[in-house]
C-alpha positions as YAML, in Angstrom:
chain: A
units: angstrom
residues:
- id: 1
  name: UNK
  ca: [0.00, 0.00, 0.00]
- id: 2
  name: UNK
  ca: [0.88, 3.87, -0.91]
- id: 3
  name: UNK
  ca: [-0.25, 6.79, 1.23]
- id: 4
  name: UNK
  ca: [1.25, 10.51, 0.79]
- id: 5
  name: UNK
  ca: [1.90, 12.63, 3.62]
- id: 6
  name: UNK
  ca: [3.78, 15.49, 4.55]
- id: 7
  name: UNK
  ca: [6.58, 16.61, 6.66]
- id: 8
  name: UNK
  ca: [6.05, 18.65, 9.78]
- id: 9
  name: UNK
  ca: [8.01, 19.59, 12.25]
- id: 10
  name: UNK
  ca: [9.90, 16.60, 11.64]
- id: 11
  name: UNK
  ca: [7.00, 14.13, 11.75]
- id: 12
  name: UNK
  ca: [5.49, 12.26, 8.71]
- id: 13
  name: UNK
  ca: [1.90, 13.43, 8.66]
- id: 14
  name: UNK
  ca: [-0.70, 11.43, 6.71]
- id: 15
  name: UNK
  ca: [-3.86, 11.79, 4.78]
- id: 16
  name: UNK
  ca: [-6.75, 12.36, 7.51]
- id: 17
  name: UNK
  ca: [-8.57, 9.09, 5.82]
- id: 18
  name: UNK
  ca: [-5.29, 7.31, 6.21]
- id: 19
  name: UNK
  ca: [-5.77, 5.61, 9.85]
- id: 20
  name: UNK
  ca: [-2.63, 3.27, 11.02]
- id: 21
  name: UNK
  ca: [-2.85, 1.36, 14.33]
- id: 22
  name: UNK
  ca: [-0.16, 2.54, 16.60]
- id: 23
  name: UNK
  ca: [3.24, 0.65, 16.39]
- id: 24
  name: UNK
  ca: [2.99, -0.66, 12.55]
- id: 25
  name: UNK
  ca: [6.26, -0.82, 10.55]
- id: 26
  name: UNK
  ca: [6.45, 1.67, 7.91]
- id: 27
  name: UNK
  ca: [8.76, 2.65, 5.29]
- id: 28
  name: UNK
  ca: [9.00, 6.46, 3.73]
- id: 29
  name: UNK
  ca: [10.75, 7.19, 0.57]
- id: 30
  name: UNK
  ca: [11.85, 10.73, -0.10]
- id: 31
  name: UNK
  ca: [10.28, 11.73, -3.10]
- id: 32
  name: UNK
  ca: [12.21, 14.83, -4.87]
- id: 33
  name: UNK
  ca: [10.53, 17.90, -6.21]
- id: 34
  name: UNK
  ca: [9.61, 17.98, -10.16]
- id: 35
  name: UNK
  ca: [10.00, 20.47, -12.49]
- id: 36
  name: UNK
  ca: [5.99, 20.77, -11.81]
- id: 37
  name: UNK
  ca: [6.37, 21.18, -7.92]
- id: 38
  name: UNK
  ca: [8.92, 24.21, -9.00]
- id: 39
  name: UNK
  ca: [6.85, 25.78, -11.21]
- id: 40
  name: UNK
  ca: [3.47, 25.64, -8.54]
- id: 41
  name: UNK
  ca: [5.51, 27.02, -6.17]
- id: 42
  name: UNK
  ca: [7.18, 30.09, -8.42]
- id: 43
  name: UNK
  ca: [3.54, 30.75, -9.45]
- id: 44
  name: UNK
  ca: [2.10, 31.28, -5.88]
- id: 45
  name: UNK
  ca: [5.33, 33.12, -4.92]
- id: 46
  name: UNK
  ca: [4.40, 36.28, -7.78]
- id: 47
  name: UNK
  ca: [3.50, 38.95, -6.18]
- id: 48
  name: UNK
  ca: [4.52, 38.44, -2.12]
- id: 49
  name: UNK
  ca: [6.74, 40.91, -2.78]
- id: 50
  name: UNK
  ca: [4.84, 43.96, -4.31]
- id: 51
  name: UNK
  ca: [3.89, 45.21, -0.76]
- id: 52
  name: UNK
  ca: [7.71, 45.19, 0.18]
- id: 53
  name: UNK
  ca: [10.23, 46.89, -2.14]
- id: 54
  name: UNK
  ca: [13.31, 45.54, -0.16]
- id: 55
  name: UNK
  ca: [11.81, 41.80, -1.75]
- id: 56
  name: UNK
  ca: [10.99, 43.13, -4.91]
- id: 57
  name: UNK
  ca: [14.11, 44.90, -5.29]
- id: 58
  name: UNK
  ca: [16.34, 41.77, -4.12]
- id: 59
  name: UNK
  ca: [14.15, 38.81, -4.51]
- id: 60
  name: UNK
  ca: [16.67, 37.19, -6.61]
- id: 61
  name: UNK
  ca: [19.09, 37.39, -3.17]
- id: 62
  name: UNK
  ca: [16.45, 35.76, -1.32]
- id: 63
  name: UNK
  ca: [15.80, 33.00, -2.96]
- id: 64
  name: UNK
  ca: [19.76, 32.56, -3.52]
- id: 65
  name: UNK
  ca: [20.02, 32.11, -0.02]
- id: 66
  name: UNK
  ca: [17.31, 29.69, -0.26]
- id: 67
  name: UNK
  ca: [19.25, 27.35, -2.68]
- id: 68
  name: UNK
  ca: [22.48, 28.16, -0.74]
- id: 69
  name: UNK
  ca: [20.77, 26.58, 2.60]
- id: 70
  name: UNK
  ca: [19.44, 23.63, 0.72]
- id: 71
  name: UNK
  ca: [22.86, 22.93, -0.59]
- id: 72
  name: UNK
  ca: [24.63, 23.06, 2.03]
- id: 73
  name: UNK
  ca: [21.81, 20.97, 4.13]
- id: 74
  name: UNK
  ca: [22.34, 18.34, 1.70]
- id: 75
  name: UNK
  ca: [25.96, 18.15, 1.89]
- id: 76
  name: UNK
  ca: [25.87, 17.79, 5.70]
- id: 77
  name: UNK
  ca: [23.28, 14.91, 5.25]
- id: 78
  name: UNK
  ca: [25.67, 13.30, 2.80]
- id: 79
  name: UNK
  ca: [28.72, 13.54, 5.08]
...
């Protein structure tokens, strides 16, 4: 069986119809981002910024600090 869930705060959060008795074996497989998830998330990220010219002006900082952390995240999981 297959069930999606999420990630929060470090805990892998289910489905609400998804009920597992407590203490079953499970197995999770990290599933990376497609070029899809990318561009849903780019597309509900236009526009944050137009209330703050500081993001507008240096969103492409921001989000290279972004990539940076993720980086440098995955090197230290690697090591």
């Amino acid at each position: 069986m297959t069930f999606k869930g999420v990630i929060k705060n470090g805990v892998v959060v289910l489905s609400d119809e998804v009920k597992l008795p407590d203490g079953v074996e499970v197995e999770v497989r990290f599933r990376r981002p497609s070029k899809r998830d990318w561009e849903k998330f780019m597309t509900n990220c236009v526009g944050i910024g137009d209330d703050d010219p500081d993001v507008s002006r240096n969103h492409h900082r921001y989000f290279a600090n972004v990539v940076r952390g993720h980086v440098t995240a995955k090197k230290k999981r690697s090591q």
